[in-house]
NUPA-476606 format. One line per 3 residues: their letters; for each residue x, y, z of N, C-alpha, C, O. Coordinates in steps of 0.2 Angstrom, whole numbers, plus 5000, padded with zeros to 4 digits. Atoms other than C-alpha are relative to their C-alpha. Example, Ala and Ser with C-alpha at 12.3 -4.5 7.8 and 13.67 -1.06 7.14 Angstrom:
2
AS) 5004/4994/5000/5062/4978/5039/5004/5006/5000/5009/5005/5003 | 4996/4994/4999/5068/4995/5036/4996/5005/5003/4999/5011/5004;
//
This chain:
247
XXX) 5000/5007/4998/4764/5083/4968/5002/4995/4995/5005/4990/4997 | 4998/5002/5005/4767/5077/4951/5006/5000/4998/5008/4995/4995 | 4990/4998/4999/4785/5082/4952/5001/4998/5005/5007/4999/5006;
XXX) 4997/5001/4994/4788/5075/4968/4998/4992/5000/5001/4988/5004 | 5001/5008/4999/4781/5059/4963/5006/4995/4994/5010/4990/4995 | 4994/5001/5004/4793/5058/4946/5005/5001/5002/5009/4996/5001;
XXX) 4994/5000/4996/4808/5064/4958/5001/4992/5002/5005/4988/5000 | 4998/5008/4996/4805/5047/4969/4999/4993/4992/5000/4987/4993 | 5003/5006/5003/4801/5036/4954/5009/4998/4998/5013/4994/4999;
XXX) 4991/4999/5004/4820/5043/4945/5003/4997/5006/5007/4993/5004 | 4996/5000/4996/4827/5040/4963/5000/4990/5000/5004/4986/5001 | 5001/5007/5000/4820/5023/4963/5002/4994/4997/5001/4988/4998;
XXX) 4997/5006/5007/4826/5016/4946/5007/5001/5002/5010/4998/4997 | 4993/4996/4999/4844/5025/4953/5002/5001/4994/5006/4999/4991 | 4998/4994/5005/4843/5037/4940/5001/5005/5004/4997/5010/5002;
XXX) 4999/4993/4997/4849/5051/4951/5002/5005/4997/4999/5011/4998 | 4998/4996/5006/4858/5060/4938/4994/5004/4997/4993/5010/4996 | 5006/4994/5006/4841/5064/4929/4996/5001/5005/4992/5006/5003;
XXX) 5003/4997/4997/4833/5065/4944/5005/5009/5004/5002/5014/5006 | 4999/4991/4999/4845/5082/4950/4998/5002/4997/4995/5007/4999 | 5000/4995/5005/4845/5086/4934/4993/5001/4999/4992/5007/4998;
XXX) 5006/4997/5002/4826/5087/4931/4998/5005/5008/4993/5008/5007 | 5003/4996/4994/4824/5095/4951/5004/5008/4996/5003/5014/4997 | 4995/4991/5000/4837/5109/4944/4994/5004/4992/4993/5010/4992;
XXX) 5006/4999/5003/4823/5110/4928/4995/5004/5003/4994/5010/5002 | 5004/4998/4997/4809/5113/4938/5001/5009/5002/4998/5014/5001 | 4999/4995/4996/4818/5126/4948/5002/5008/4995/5002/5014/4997;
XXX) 5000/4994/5005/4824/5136/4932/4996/5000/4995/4996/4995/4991 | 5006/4999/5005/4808/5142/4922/5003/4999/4991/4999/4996/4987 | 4999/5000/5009/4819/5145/4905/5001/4994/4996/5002/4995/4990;
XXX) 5000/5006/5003/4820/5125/4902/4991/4999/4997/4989/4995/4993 | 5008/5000/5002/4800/5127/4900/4998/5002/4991/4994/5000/4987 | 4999/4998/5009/4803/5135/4882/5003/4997/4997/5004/4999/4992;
XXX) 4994/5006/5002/4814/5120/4878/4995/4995/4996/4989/4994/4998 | 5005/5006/5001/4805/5106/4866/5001/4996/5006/5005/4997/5011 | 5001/5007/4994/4802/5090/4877/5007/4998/4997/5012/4998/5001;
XXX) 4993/5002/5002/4816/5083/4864/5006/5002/5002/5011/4998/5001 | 4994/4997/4999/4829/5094/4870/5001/4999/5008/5006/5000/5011 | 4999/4998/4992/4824/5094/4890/5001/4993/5002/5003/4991/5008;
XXX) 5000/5006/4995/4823/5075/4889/5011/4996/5000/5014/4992/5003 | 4994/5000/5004/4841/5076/4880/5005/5002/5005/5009/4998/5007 | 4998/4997/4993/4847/5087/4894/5000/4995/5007/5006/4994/5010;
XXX) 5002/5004/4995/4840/5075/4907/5007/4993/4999/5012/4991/5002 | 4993/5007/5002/4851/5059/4898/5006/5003/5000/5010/4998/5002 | 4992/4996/5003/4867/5069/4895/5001/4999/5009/5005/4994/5010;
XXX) 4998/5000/4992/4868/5071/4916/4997/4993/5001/5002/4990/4998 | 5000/5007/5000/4862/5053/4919/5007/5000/4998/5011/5001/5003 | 4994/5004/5003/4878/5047/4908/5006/5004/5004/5010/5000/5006;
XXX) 4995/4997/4998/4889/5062/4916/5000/4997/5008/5005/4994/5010 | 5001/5003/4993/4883/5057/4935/5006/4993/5002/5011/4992/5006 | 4998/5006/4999/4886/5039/4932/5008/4998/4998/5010/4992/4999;
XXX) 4996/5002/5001/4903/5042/4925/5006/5003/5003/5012/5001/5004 | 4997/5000/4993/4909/5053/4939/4999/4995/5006/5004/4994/5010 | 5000/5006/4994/4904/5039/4951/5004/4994/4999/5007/4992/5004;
XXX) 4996/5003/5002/4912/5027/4942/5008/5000/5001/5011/4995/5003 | 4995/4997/4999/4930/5038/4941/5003/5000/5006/5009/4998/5007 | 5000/4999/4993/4927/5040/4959/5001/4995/5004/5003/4996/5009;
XXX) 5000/5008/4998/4926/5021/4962/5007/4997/4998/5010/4992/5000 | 4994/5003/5005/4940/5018/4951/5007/5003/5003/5012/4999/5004 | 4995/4999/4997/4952/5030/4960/5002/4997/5005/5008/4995/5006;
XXX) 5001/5004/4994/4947/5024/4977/5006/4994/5000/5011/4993/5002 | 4997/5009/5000/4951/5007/4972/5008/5000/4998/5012/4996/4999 | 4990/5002/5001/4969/5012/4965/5004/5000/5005/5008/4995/5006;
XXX) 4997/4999/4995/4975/5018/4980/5007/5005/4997/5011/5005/5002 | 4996/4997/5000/4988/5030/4972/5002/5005/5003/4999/5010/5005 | 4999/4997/4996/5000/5036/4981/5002/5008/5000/5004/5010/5006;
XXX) 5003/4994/5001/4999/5054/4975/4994/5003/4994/4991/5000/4990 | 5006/4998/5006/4987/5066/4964/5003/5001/4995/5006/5007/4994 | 4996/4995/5005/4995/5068/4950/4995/4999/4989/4994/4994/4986;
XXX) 5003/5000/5008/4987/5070/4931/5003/5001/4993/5007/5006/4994 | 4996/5000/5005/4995/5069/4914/5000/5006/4999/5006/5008/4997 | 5002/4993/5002/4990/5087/4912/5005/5007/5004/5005/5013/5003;
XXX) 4995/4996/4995/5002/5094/4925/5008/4997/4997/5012/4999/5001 | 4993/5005/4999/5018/5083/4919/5003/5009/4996/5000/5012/4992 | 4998/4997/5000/5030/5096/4920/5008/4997/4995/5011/4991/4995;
XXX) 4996/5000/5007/5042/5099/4903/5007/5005/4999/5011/5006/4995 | 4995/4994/5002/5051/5114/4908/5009/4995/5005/5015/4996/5004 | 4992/5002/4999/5065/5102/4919/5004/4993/4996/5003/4987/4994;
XXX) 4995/5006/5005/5079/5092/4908/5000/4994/5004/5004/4992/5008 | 5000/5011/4999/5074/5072/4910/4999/4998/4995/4999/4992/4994 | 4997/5005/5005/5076/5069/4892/4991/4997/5000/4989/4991/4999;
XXX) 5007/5005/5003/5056/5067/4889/4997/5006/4994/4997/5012/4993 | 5001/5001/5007/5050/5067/4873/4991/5001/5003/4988/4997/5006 | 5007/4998/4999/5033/5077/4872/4996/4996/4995/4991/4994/4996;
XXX) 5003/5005/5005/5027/5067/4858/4999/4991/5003/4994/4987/5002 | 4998/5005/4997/5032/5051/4866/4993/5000/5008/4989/4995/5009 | 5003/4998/4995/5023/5057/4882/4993/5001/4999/4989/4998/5003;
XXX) 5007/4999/5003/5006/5062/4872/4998/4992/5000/4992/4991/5003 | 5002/5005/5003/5006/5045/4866/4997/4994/5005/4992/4991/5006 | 5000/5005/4991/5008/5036/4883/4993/5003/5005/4989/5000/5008;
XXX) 5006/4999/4998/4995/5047/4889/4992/4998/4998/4987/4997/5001 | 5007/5004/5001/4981/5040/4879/5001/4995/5002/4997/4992/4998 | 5002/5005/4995/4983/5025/4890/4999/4994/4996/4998/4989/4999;
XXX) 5000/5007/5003/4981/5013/4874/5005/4996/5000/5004/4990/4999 | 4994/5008/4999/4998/5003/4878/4995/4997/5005/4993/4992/5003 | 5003/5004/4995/4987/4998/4894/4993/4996/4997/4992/4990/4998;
XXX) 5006/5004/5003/4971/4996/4882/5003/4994/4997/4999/4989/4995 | 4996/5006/5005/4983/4983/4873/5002/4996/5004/5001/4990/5003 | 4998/5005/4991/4990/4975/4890/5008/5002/4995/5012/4998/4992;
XXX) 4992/5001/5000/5007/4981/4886/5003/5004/5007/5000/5008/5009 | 4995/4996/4995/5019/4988/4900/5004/5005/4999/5008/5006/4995 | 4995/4995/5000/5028/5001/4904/5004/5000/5007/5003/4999/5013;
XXX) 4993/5001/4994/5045/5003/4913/5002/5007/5002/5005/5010/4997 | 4996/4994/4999/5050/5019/4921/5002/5001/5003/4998/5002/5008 | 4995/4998/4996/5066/5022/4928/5002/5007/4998/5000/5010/4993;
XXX) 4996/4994/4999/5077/5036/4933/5002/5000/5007/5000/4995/5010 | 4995/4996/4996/5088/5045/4946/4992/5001/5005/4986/5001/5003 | 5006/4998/4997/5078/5048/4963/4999/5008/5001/5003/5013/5001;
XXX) 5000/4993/5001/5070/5063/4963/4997/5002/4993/4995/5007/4991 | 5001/4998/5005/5067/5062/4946/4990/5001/4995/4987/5004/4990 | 5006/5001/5000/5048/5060/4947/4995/4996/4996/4990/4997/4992;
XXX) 5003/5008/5002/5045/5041/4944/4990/4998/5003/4985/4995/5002 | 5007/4999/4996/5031/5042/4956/4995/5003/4998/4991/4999/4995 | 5003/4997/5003/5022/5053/4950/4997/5002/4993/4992/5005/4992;
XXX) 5001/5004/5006/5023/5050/4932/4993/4993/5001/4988/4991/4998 | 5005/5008/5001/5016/5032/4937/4992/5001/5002/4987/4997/5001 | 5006/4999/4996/5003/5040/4948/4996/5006/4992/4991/5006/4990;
XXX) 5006/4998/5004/4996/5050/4935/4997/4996/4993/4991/4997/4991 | 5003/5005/5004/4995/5036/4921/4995/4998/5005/4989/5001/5005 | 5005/5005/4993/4987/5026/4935/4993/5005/5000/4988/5002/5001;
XXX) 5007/4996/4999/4973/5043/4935/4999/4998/4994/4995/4994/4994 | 5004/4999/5006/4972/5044/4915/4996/4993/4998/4991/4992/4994 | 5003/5008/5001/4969/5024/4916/4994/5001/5002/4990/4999/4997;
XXX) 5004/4999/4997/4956/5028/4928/4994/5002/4996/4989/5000/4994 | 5005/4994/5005/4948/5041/4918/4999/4998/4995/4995/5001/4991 | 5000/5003/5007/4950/5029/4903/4994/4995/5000/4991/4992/4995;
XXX) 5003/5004/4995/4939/5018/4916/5000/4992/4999/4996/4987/4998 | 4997/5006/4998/4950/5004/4918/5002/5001/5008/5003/5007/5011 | 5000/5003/4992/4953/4996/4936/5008/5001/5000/5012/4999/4995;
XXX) 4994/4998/4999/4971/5002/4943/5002/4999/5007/4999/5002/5012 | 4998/5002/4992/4979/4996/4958/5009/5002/5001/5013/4999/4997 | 4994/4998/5002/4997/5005/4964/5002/4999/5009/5001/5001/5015;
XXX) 4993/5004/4993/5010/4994/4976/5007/5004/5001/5010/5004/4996 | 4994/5001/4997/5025/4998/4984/5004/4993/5000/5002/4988/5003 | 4999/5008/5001/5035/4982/4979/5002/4999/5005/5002/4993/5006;
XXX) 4998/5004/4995/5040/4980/4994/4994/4999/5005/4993/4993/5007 | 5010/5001/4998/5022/4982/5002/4998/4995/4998/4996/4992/5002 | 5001/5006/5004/5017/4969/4990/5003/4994/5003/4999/4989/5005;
XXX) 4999/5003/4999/5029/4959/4995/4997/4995/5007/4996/4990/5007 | 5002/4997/4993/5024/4962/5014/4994/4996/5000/4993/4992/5004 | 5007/5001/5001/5006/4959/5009/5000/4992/4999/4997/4988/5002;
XXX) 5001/5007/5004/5009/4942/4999/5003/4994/5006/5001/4988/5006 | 4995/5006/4996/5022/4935/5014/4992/4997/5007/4992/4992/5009 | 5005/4998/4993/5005/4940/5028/4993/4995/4996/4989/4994/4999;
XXX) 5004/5001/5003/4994/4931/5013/5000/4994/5002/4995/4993/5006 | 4996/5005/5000/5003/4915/5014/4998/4997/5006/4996/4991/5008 | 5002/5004/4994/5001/4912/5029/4992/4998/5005/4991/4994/5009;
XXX) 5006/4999/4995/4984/4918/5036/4993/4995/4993/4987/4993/4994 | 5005/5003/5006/4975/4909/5019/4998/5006/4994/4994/5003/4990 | 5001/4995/5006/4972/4922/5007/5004/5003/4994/5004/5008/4991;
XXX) 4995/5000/5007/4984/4920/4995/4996/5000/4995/4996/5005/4991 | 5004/5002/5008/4973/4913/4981/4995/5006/5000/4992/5007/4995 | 5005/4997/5002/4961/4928/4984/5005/5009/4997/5003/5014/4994;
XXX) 4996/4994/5000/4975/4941/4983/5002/5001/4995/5003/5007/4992 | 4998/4999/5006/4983/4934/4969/4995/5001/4993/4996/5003/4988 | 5007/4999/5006/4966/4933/4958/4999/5009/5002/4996/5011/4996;
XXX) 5000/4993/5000/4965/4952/4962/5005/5005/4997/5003/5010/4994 | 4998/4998/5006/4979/4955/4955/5003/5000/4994/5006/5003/4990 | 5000/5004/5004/4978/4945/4943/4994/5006/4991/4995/5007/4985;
XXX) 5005/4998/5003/4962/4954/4936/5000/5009/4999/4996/5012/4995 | 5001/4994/5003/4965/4972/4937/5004/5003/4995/5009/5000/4992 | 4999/5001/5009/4967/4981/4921/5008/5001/5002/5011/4996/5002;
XXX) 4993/4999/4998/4985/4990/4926/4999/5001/5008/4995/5004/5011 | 4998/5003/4995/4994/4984/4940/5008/5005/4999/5013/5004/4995 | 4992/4998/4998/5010/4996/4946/5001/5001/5005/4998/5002/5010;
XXX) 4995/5005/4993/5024/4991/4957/5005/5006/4998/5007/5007/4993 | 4997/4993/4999/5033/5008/4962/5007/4995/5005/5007/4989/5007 | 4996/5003/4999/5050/5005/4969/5001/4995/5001/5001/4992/5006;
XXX) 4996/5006/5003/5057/4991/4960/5005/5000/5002/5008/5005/5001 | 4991/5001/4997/5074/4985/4968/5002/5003/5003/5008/5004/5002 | 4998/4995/4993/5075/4995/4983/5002/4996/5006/5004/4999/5011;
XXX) 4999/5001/4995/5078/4981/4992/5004/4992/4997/5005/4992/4991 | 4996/5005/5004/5087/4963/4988/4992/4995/5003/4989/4995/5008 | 5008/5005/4999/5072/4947/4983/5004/4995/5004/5009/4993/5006;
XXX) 4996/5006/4996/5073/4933/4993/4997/4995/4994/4996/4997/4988 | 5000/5005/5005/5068/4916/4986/4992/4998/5001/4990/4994/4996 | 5008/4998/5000/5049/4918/4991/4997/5005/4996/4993/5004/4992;
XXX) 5001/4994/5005/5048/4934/4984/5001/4999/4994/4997/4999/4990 | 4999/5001/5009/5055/4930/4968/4996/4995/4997/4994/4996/4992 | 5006/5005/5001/5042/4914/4966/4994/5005/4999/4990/5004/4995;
XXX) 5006/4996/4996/5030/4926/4973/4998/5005/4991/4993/5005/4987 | 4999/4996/5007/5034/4939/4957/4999/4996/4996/4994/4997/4992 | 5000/5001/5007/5036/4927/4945/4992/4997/4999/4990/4998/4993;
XXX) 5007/5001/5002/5016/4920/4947/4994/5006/4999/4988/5006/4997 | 5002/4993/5001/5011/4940/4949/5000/5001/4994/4994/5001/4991 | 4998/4997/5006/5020/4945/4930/4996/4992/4997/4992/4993/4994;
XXX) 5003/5006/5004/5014/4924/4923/4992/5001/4999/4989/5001/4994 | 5004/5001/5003/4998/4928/4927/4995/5006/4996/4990/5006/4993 | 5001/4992/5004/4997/4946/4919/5004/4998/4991/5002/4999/4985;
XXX) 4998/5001/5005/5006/4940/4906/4995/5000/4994/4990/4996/4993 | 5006/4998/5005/4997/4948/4890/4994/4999/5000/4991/4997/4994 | 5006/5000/5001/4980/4949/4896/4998/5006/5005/4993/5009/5004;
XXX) 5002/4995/4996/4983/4962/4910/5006/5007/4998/5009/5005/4993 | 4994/4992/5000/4996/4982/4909/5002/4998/5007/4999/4997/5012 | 4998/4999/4994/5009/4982/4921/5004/5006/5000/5007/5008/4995;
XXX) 4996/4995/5001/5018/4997/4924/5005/5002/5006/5003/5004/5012 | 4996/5000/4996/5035/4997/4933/5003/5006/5003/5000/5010/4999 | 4996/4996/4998/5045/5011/4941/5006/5000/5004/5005/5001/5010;
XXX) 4993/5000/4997/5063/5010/4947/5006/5005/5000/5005/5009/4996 | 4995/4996/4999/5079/5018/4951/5006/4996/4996/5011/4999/4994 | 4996/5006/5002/5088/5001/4943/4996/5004/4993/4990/5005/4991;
XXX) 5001/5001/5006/5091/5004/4925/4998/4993/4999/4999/4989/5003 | 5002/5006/5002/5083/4989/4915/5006/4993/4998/5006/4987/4997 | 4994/5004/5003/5099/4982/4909/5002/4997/5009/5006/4992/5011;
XXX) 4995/5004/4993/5103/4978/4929/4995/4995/5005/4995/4992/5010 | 5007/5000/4997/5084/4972/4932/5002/4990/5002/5000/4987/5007 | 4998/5005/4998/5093/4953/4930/5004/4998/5005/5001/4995/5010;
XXX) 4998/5000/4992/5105/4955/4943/4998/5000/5006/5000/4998/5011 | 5003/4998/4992/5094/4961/4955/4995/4994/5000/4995/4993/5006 | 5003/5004/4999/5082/4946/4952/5003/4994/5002/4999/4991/5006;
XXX) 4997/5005/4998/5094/4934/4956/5001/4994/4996/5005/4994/4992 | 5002/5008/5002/5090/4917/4951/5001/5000/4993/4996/5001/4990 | 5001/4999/5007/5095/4916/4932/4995/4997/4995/4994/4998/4989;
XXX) 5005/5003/5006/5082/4905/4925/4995/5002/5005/4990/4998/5003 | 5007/4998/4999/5067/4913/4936/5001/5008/4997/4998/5013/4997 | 4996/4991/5004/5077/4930/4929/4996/5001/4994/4992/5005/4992;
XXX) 5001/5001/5008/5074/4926/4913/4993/4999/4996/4992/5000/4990 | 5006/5000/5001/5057/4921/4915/4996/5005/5001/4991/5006/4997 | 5003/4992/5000/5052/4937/4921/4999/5003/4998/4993/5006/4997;
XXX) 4998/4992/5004/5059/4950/4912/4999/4997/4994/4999/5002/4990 | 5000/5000/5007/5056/4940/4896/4990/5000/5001/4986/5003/4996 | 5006/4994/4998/5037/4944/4902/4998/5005/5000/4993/5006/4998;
XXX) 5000/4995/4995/5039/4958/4910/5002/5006/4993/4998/5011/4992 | 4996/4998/5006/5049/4966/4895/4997/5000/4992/4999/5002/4987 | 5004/5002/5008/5038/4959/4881/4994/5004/4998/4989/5004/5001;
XXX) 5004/4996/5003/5030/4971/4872/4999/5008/5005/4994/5012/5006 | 5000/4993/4992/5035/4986/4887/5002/5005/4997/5008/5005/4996 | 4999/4992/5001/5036/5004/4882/5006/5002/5006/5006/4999/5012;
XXX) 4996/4998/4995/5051/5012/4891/5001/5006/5001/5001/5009/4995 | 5003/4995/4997/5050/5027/4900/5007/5003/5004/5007/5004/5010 | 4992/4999/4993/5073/5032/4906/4997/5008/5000/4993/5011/4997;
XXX) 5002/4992/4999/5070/5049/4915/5009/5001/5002/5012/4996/5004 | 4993/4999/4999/5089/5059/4917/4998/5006/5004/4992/5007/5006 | 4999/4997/4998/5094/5073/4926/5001/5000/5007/5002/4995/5009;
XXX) 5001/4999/4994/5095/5082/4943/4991/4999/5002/4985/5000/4999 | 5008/5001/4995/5080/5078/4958/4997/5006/4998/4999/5011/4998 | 5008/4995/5002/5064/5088/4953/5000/5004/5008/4999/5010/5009;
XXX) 5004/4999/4991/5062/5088/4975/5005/5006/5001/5010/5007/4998 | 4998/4992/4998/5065/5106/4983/5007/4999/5004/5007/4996/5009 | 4995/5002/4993/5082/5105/4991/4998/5005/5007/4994/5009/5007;
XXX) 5000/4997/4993/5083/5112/5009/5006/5003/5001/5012/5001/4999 | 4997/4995/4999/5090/5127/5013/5003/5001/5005/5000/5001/5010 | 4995/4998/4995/5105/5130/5024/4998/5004/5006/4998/4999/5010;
XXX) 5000/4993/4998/5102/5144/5035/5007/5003/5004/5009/4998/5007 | 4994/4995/4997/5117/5155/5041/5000/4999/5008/4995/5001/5011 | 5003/5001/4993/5119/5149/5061/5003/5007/5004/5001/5008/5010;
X) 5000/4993/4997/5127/5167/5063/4995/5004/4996/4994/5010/4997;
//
């Protein structure tokens, strides 16, 4: 009865964590030989583990990325010209702790996506807030915002999470909406929040594609300031398809 009353007490402060952990105690006799100091030690260590898988789990949710991907997989054995030390570095996710950006382009196929989507996990895991758009989706989103009133709640959302990536960059041509629209996105990120780009457009073509030369320039001299750069080369990573013989 005594154990079932400290169950509910832990449930009720939502200490769940120490409440599993001390239900998995009871049930194994050999924590009974344990001092108190080490079984209560035991009890905190799950608490803090609990609450920091729930969190991870909150944080990914909330990204939405659009694959699983983890630094811990980044495949080294195909020629895109990445630099394992360079890649380590990126992986401790401190350019984001710093609000600095990263830009990575390459060839499609070259596995821009998926790079970005596993930062966007290790961010997670770093348990900073991560939110990952399709720029064209965004834009889509921002035109449907505009109109129905929820502009100002959209762009404060993205305004406030920690990294913010915009997966195909320049896959399609800006209008003059779109490009206002962007330039108050990256204004209000501008060194307080991580943006991380991905594109098929080298950076040297990122002007042209923006159009407009003085909202260009205001951009990318944001956009570009203090941004880690990430070129990937080679042939497509993606499996090709296989012919078959029609005799």
């Amino acid at each position: 009865m005594f154990h079932n009353q400290t169950l509910e007490k832990l449930h009720a402060l939502k200490l769940s964590g120490m409440a599993n952990a001390f239900a998995r105690q009871l049930e194994q006799p050999m924590h009974e030989d344990l001092p108190f100091e080490e079984r209560f030690a035991l009890l905190l260590d799950q608490e803090v583990l609990y609450r920091d898988n729930r969190r991870l789990t909150r944080l990914l949710k909330a990204a939405k990325l659009r694959v699983n991907a983890c630094v811990e997989d980044i495949d080294y054995t195909h020629p895109r010209s990445i630099d394992k030390s360079f890649m380590r570095t990126l992986a401790t996710c401190q350019w984001a702790q710093r609000r600095h950006n990263l830009c990575i382009t390459g060839p499609t196929g070259s596995g821009k996506t998926w790079l970005a989507c596993a930062f966007g996990n290790q961010a997670c895991r770093q348990g900073l807030s991560v939110r990952y758009f399709r720029l064209p989706r965004l834009f889509e989103m921002l035109r449907i915002a505009h109109g129905d009133g929820s502009y100002p709640r959209l762009m404060d959302q993205l305004a406030k999470v920690d990294l913010l990536i915009l997966d195909d960059w320049g896959m399609q041509p800006i209008t003059t909406t779109q490009r206002n629209d962007l330039m108050e996105v990256i204004e209000d990120r501008h060194e307080l929040k991580a943006t991380l780009i991905a594109s098929q457009i080298p950076v040297e073509h990122w002007h042209e594609l923006i159009g407009e030369p003085t909202l260009a320039d205001a951009i990318l001299d944001r956009l570009l300031h203090r941004a880690h750069r990430l070129p990937l080369k080679g042939e497509s990573m993606r499996p090709s398809v296989t012919t078959l013989d029609p005799s």
